[in-house]
Every structure is written in structure tokens, then in C-alpha cells.
C-alpha positions in Angstrom: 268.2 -16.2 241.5 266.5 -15.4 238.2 268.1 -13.4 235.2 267.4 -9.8 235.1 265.9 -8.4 231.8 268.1 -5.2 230.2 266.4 -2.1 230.0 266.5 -1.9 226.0 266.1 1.6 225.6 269.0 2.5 227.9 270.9 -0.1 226.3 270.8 2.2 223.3 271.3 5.2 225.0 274.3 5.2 227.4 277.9 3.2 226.9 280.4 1.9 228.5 283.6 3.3 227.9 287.0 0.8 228.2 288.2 2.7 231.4 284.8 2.6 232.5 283.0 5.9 232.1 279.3 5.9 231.5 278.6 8.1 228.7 275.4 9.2 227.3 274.3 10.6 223.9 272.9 14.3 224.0 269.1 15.4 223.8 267.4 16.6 220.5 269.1 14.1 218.6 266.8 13.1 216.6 264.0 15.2 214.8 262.9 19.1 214.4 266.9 19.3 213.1 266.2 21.5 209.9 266.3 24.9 212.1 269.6 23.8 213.3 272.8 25.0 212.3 275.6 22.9 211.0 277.9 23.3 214.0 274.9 22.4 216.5 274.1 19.5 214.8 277.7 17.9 214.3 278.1 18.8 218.3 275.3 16.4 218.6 277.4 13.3 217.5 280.0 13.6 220.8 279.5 11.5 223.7 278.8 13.3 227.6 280.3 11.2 230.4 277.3 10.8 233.2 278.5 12.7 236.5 275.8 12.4 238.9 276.4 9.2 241.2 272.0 9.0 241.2 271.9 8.4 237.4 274.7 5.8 237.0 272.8 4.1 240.0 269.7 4.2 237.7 271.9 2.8 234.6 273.7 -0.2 236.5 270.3 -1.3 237.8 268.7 -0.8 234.2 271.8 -2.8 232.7 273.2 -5.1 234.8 275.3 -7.2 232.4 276.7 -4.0 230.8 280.3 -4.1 230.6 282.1 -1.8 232.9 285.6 -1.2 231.8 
């Protein structure tokens, strides 16, 4: 059975917590932040656990040799 190749871009985007939770970073992240206020952008820096069974489905197969807790 050949080695499966990470997804690098979710790689970057979702983590493994040490009890196991997929978490994912938030959306709008990363540019058109100037209109923003302070407290929107500092909310941007927390971490959302991934609650749909689909998506971590999606991430497992994406990352395969992701640590899971």
C-alpha cells in the first residue's frame, strides 16, 4: 500500500488538539482587516472546535498521519 500525500493547505488550517478535538482557525483572517475593529480582530486569533461528523471525515482523509490526541 503506497503512502498517502497530506493535504498541505489543511495541514495549515485545522489542528489537533492533545484530547483530540479538531479545531479550525476562523474565516477573514487574513486581509481587508483595516475596517475592522479591535475586538473583531483579536476574536480572530481563537481556535473553533469542528462539530460536523462530514468535515472531520473530510480532514482525516486530507491528513492521514495527523496526530489525533
Amino acid at each position: 500500500m503506497p503512502k498517502i500525500k497530506t493535504h498541505k493547505s489543511t495541514a495549515k488550517r485545522f489542528k489537533y488538539t492533545g484530547s483530540g478535538k479538531l479545531m479550525r482557525t476562523k474565516i477573514g483572517k487574513s486581509h481587508l482587516r483595516r475596517k475592522k475593529s479591535k475586538r473583531v480582530k483579536y476574536q480572530f486569533d481563537d481556535m473553533l472546535e469542528v462539530t460536523a461528523s462530514g468535515a472531520k471525515k473530510r480532514v482525516q482523509k486530507l491528513m492521514p498521519y495527523a496526530k489525533k490526541g
